[in-house]
C-alpha positions, 0 to 999 in steps of 0.5 A, a space after each residue: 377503639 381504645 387508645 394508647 392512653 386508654 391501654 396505659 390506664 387499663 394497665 394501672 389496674 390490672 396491676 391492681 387486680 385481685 389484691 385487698 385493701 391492705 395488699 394495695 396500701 402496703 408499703 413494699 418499699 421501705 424508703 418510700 410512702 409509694 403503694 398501689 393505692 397512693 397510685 391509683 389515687 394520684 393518677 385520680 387527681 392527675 387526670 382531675 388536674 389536667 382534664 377538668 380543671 385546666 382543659 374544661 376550666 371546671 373550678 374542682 378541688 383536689 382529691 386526696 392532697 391539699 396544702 396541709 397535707 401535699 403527699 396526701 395521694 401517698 400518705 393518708 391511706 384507708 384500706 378500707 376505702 380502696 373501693 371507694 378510691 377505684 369508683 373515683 379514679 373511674 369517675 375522673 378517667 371518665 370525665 377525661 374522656 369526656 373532656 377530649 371527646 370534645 376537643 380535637 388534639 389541635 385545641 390548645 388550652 392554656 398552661 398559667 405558670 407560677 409566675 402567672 404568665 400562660 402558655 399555649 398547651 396542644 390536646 396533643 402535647 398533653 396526651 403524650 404527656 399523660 401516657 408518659 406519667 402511666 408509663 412511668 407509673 405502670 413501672 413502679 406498680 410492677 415493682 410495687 406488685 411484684 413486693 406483694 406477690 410476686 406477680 409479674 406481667 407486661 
């Protein structure tokens, strides 16, 4: 059964769909680094982020930013890596997956703030929180796309 985060994830690339390299790395909007890709890239160390580093406690690294470079998601793209960043977006949605199969929406985990003090977060809260950051995000790729193209969908 897919779930309403499943849908949000599948919306990202459908978004995405039938466009080169080039295509998901333009720049559509002048005033801003953002691009399908940067998205698909982001969303690939959001769900890292949340799933595996802070629900599963794996020591993972980040994907596409680091201190050097903390926009690196957005701004150090290679067309001709797309490919590549898709596989690994779908590898990181997979191992969420696999996170919360093992876990029940009331499992808490724990949220350490900068100030090094945590907080009890609920499998629940988070979910919800990750369906508002594709909802969010699937808007701006119906802007970014439509720049491109013109194509419009839901």
């Amino acid at each position: 059964m897919e779930t309403l985060l499943d849908h949000h994830r599948a919306t990202l690339l459908w978004k995405c769909g039938g466009l080169t390299g080039e295509q998901l790395a333009a720049r559509t909007v002048p005033t801003s680094t953002m691009s399908l890709l940067g998205l698909v890239r982001h969303m690939a160390d959001v769900e890292r982020n949340w799933f595996r580093r802070r629900v599963a406690g794996e020591e993972v690294g980040s994907l596409y930013w680091s201190d050097v470079s903390p926009d690196g998601d957005f701004d150090d793209l290679d067309p001709a890596g797309a490919e590549a960043d898709f596989a690994t977006y779908a590898s990181e949605v997979e191992a969420a997956r696999t996170v919360l199969a093992s876990h029940g929406y009331d499992d808490t985990f724990e949220l350490r703030r900068s100030d090094g003090t945590g907080v009890a977060v609920d499998i629940r809260a988070l979910v919800l929180h990750m369906i508002e950051e594709y909802a969010r995000h699937n808007g701006h790729a119906d802007l970014l796309r439509e720049a491109i193209d013109g194509a419009t969908g839901e």
